[in-house]
N, C-alpha and C positions, 0 to 999 in steps of 0.2 A: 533379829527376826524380821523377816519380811511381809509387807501385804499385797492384796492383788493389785493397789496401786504403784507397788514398787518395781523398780527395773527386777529383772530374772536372768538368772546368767545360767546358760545353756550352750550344749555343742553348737555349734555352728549346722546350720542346712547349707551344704555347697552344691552347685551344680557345675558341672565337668563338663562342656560343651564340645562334642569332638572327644571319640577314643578311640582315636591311633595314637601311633608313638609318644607323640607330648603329652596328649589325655592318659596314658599310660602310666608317663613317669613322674606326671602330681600326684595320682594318684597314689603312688607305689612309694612315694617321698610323705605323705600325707598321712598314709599307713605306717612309717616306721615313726613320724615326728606324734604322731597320736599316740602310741605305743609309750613314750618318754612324757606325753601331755599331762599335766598333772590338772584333771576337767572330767566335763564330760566331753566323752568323743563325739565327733562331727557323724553325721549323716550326708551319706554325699548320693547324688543323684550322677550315676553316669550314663550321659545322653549320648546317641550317636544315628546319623539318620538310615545308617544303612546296615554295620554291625556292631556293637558295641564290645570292646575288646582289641578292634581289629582297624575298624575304620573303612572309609572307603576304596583307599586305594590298596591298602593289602587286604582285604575281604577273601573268605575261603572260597569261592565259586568262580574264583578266574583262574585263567587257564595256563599251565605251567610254562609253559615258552618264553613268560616276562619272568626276566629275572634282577636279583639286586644287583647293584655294583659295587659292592664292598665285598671281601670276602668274608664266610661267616666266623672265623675267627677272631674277628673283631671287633661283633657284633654281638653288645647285649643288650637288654632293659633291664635287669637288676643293676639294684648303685652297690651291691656287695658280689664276690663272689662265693661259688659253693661251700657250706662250711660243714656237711656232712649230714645236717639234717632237712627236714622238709624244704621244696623248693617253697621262698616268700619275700616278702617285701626285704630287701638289705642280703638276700642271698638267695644266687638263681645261675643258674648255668649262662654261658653263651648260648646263641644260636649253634655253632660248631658242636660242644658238649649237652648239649641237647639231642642235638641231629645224632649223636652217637650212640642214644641212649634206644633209634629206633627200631623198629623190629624191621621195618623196610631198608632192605637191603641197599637198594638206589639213595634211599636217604640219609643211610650210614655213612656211605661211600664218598659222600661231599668232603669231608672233611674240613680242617681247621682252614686253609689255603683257598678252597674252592667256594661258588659260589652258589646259593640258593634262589631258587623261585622265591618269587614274591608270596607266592600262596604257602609255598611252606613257611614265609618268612609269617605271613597273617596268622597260620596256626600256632606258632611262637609266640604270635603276641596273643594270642587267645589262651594259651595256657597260663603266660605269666598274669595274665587280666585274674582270670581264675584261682591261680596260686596266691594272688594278692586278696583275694577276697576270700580265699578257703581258710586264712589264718590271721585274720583281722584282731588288732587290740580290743579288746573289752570295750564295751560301750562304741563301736564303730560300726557302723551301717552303712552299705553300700546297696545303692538299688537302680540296675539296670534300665535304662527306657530307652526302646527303638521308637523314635520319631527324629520330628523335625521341628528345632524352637524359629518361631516364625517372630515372636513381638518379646522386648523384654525392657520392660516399663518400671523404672524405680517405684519406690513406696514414698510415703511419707515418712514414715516414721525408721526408714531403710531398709535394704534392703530391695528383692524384684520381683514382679510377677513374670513368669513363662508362658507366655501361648504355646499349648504344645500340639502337632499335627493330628495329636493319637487320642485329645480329651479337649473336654468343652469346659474342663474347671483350670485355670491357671494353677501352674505350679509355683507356689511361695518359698524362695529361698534366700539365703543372707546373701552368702556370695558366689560370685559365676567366677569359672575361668571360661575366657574362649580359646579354643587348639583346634579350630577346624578344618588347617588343613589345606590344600588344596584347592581352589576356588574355581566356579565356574563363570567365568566372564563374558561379557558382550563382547562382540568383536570390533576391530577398530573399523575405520576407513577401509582400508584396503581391504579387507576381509570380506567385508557387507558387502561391497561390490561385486565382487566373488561371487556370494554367497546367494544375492540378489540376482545376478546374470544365469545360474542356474537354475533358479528359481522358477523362470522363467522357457526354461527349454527344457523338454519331460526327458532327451536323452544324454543329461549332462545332470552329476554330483558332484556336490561339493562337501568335505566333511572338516568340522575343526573343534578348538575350543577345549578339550578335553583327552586324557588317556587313549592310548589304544585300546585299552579295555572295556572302555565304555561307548568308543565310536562304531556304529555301527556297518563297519567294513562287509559284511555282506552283502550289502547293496550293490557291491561293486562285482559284476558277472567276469568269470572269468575270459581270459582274452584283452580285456580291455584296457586301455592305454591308460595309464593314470598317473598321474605326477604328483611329485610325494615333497613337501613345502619341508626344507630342514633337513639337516643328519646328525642330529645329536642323540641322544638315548631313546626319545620317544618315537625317530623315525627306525633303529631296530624293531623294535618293541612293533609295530605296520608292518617290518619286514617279514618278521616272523608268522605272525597271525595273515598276511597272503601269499604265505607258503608252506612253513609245516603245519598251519592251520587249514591248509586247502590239500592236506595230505603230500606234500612233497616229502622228500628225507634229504638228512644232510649223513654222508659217509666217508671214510678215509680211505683213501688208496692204498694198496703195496708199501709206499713211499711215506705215506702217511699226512700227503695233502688230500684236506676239505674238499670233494665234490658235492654236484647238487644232483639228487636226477630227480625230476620235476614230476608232478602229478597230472600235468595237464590243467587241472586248473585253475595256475594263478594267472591273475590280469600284469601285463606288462608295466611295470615301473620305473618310470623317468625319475629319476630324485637329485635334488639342487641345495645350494646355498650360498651366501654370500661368499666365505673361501673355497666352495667347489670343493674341501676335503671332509670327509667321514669322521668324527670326533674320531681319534686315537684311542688304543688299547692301553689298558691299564697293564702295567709292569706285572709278569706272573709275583706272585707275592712272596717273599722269601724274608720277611719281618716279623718277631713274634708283635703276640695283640697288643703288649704293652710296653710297644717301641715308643720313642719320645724324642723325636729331633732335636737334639742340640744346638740352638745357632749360634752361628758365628757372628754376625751384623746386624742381622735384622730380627734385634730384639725388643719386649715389649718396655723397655729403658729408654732404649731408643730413640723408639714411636714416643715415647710419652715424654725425651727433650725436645724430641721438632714442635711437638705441641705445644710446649711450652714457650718456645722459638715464636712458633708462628700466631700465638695468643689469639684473638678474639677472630681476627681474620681467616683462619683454615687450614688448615696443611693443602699445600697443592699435591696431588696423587706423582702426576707423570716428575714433577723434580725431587720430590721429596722423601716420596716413600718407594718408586719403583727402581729408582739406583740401590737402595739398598736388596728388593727383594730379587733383582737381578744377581747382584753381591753372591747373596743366598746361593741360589741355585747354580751360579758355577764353580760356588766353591766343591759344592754337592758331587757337580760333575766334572771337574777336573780332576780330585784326587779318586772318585772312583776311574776315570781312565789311565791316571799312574798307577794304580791299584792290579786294574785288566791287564796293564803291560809290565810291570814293576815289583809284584806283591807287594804282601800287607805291610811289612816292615815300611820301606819307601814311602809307600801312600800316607801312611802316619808322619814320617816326618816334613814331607811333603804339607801337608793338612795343618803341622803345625805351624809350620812359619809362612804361607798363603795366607793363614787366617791372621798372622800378627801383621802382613803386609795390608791387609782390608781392613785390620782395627786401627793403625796408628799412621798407613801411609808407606810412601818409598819406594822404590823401582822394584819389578818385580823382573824386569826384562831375564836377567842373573836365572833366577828362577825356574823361571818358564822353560829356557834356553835348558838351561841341566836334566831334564825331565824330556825333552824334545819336544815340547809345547812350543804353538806359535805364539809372538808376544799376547795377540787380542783374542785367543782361544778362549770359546765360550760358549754359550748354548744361544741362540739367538730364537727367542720366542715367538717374535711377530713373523719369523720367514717359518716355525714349524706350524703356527696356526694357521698361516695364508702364505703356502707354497708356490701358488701360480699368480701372487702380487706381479700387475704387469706385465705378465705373460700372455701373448695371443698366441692360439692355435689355429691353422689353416684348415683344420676339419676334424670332425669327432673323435674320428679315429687315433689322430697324435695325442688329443687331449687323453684320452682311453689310455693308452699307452704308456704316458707317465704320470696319470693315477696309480695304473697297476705295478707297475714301478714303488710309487712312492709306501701304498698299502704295505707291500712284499716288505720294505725295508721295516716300515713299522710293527707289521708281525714279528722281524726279526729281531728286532728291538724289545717288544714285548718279552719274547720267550727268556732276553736273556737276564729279566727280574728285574724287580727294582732294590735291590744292594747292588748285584753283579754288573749289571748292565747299565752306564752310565749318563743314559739320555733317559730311561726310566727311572733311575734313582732321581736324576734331577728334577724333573717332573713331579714325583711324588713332594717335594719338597713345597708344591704350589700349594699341597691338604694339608702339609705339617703344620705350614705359617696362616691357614687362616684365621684363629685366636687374635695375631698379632693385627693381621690386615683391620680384625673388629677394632681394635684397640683405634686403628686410625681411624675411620668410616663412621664408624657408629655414633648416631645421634648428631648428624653434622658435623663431624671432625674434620670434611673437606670444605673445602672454597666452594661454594655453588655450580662453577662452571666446572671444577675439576670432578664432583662428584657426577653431574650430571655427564662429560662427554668423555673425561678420560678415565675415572674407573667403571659407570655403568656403559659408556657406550665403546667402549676400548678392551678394557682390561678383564670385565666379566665376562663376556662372549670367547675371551683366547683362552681364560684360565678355564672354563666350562669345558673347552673344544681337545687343552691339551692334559687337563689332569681330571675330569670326571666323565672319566670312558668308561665300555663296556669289559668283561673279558676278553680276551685275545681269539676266544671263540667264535664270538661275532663277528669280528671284522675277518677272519677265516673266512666264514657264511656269505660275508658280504661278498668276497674276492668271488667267492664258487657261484654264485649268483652273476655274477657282472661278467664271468665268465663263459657261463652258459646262455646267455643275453636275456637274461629274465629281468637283472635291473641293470640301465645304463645311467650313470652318473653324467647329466648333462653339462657341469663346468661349474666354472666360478658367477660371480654376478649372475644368477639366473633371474632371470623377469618371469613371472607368471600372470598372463593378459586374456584377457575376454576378447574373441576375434567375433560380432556380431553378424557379420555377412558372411560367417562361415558355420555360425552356432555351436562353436568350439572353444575351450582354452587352448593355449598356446605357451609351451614351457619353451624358452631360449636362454643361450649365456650370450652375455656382451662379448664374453673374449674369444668365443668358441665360432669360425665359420661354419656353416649350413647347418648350427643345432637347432633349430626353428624344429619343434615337433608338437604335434595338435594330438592332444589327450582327453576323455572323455570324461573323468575323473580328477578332482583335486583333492588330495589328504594334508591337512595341516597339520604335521607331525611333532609341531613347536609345544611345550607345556606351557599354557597362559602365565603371565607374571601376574602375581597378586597385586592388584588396583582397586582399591577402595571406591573409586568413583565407575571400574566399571563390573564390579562383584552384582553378580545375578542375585544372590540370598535373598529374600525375605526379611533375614534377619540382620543384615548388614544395611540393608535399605531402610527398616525401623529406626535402629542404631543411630543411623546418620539424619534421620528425621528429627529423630527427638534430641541430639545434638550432645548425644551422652561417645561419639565416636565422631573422630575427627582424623584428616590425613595429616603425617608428616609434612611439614612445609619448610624448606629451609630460606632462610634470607642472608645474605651475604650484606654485611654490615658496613662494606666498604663502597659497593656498585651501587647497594640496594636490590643489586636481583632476587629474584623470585625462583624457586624451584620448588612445585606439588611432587612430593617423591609415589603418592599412590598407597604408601605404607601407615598404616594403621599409627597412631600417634599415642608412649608411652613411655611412662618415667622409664629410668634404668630400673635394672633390677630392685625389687618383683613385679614389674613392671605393668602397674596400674594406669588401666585406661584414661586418658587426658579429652576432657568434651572441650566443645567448641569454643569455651573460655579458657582452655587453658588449666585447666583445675581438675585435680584426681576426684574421679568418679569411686566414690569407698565401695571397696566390696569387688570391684570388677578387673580383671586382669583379664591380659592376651597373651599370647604366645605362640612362637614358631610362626608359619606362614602368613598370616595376617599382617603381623608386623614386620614384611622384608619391603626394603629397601628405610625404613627407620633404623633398622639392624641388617646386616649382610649373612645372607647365607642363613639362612634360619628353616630350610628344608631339611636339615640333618633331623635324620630319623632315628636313632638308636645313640648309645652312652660305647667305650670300649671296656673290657675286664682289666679288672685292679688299677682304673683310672680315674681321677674326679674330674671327667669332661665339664664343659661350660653345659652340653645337654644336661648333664646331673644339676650343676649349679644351680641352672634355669629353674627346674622344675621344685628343687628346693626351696628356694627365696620362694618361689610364691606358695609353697607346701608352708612353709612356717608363719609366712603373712596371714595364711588364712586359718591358723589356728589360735591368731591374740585372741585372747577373751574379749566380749564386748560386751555391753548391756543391750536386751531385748526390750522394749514397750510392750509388745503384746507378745499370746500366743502362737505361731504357725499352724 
């Protein structure tokens, strides 16, 4: 028997900080592990500042022309699939089998292969938000709040208070997760100059920092020159919104090539980057959802004997791990091109004994030679992400010329799938193995110097450029655009300069003669890397004051160097937040974007059907962490 002086054991009060996708799938993991809880169920506060359910970047009020780049086939938030009764926590349609269920015919038509708007993708997640709270375990409470937690100040006796944007009473709860997502950042150096040189001249914009969604690209009148920073997803995502957002249309000929015929009026688009090439189109998709790469060498055994090889010191990236992930990928793609020339029969035997020449060694010259393969046949990565390495052009126009070249080929490569087509199959091979890439990466697993120059400053910007592309649609779009001169791709190396005695920016490439072109306008088309030290929040600036949030910082135990990775600092799985000493803060977890570059790749948004993704894992461990029993001191 208890008194009022005695501990009380009670659900849990949790707050959900952030719900989009990660907020999602605690929650929906929380729901099935409460269900099995033998307690009373949690009360959970799910906060979001903009839509709760959905989150900011897929919110139902943005405009369908940004779309996802997964196909919706294998694309779910349920960790179960359909089992014939109500959609809810542990069983829920894909996105695909969803979109089938609709009465709009446009969104029927998507199918499993194809690809959805984002805003269709946000009402997905708004249903399953809904499906998971329409059929909650007994004793489980879920209560919505649209704000903003601005302060979140432990207790004594555990536990935090919320400042919350929307009330003048702090919100009292045990435990928080943070999943917020997305971040909006200060700009660095070069940016603020930028940003500042406009600033300063009433007929010059500068935009950056954030979504195309949320930049506000009307400012930009039509007509006007404006150069567009990047061509990764987010510079589509500009493309689209200053042109079929300014009423142009995109249409196919007789023949069945993309034209543009323009509205009149978009502003003219200079766009750059460091390789001068367009992220690549994704492979048309010809994999069911719950394909599973098999590898051949670079497995997580592997990874986890060089680790044990390389002990306290690091695996180095460029020796250690990227001969193998190279391995990978032309195994991928050699027997799919004896496959293309040979069928299946061939390619299988082919497959078999390439793979035992990669697992144990030995001449493969025999090999290659029988197949009509050259001995060093292979996919050569660094020449497909930076094609024009080296390469000067004597004037725009030849640059133009074997762009449109290299685009064409790559469309042609797209259409012919990623099974069929053997430079798309290989490619895909870059999303198969990210798990394992975690295996090496995460938590320091490199050397200081190799994490910092050869996998963030090498190896993520090629793997981003060659394997998290748009559909084949897009760069379609793009071609009919640069063909109707609405956007010219200015080259590789582009400089973007403040010219003061001209009151202008100034887009140039190094390798490009006479690209020198003065634009009126600059769009940063780049999505911010999450940096703790230069996170805008509120709540992230409390965080780090009160010393309850700390960055990853790796030290190399051999040089002594130092590298701030910018990423949120957190044990492994369930990954509770580590303060300034070094010491889990009880009660508090992060997850996904906050914590990237402490973990790699942690923007993945969604789990696949009938698979237990690490997304699923994720959101478990910390779904079961926060439902131990604990003893309460006081009331809430």
């Amino acid at each position: 028997m208890s008194s009022a002086d005695d501990p009380v054991s009670h659900g849990p009060r949790i707050a959900i900080i952030g719900m989009g996708p990660r907020g999602i799938s605690v929650l929906e993991r929380l729901a099935l592990r409460a269900d099995d809880h033998h307690g009373s169920g949690p009360e959970v506060f799910a906060i979001d500042a903009v839509q709760v359910g959905c989150g900011r970047i897929w919110r139902t009020d943005q405009q369908p022309w940004f779309t996802m780049n997964t196909v919706a086939g294998q694309v779910t938030m349920y960790s179960g699939e359909p089992d014939g009764g109500p959609d809810r926590a542990g069983a829920g349609p894909s996105v695909a089998q969803w979109l089938a269920r609709s009465p709009d015919p446009e969104q029927a038509s998507i199918g499993p292969d194809g690809y959805a708007p984002r805003v269709v993708y946000g009402h997905y997640l708004r249903h399953v938000y809904r499906s998971v709270v329409d059929h909650l375990p007994d004793g489980m409470v879920v209560r919505p709040v649209t704000a903003r937690v601005t302060t979140m100040a432990p207790l004594p006796d555990g536990g935090f208070a919320l400042t919350l944007s929307d009330r003048s009473e702090p919100l009292v709860v045990d435990r928080v997760v943070l999943a917020t997502g997305h971040p909006v950042s200060r700009p660095g150096a070069s940016e603020l100059a930028l940003a500042d040189f406009a600033a300063t001249r009433p007929g010059l914009t500068y935009l950056s920092g954030d979504s195309a969604a949320d930049l506000p690209l009307d400012l930009i009148a039509p007509g006007t020159p404006v150069g567009v920073i990047g061509m990764g997803l987010g510079f589509y995502d500009i493309l689209l919104s200053l042109t079929v957002g300014r009423g142009g249309v995109f249409r196919r000929d007789v023949a069945g090539a993309m034209r543009y015929v323009a509205s009149g009026r978009e502003p003219l688009i200079f766009a750059g980057s460091r390789s001068g090439m367009p992220i690549l189109a994704r492979g048309a998709n010809q994999k069911r959802p719950d394909h599973v790469h098999q590898p051949v060498v670079f497995t997580t055994d592997a990874v986890r004997e060089a680790k044990a090889r390389a002990g306290a010191a690091g695996l180095d990236f460029t020796g250690q791990i990227m001969p193998l992930i190279q391995k990978e990928v032309d195994h991928v793609y050699l027997t799919t091109l004896v496959r293309s020339r040979q069928g299946d029969a061939v390619a299988a035997r082919f497959a078999d004994r390439h793979a035992r020449v990669l697992r144990h060694g030995g001449p493969k010259a025999a090999l290659m030679a029988e197949h009509g393969l050259a001995p060093d046949a292979g996919l050569d990565l660094e020449r497909l992400a930076r094609p024009f390495g080296g390469e000067r052009f004597t004037h725009p126009a030849a640059f133009r010329a074997t762009l449109l070249d290299l685009m064409a080929k790559d469309i042609d490569e797209a259409r012919r799938g990623n099974v069929d087509g053997p430079v798309k199959a290989a490619l895909d091979v870059l999303r198969d193995i990210r798990n394992t890439i975690r295996v090496a990466v995460d938590f320091g697993g490199l050397t200081v110097r190799s994490h910092r120059d050869d996998f963030l400053g090498w190896y993520v910007p090629m793997n981003a450029l060659l394997s998290a592309g748009p559909p084949v649609e897009r760069v379609e779009q793009l071609l009919a655009l640069i063909e109707v001169g609405v956007v010219t791709v200015v080259g590789p190396q582009v400089r973007y300069e403040c010219d003061p005695a001209r009151d202008t920016f100034v887009v140039s490439s190094v390798d490009v003669t006479d690209s020198r072109t003065e634009v009126a306008a600059l769009v940063d088309a780049r999505i911010p890397q999450p940096d703790l030290r230069r996170d805008t929040s509120q709540l992230y600036e409390d965080l780090v004051a009160r010393g309850l949030v700390t960055q990853f910082v790796e030290r190399d135990p051999v040089t002594g160097e130092v590298f701030e990775t910018g990423g949120v600092d957190v044990t492994p799985a369930p990954f509770a937040l580590l303060d300034r000493h070094g010491e889990e803060v009880p009660g508090a977890h992060a997850l996904g974007l906050p914590t990237e570059h402490t973990r790699w790749f942690t923007q993945v948004g969604s789990s696949r059907p009938g698979m237990r993704t690490l997304f699923l894992r994720d959101a478990d461990a910390i779904a079961e962490r926060l439902l131990i029993p604990f003893p309460v001191l006081a009331p809430r």
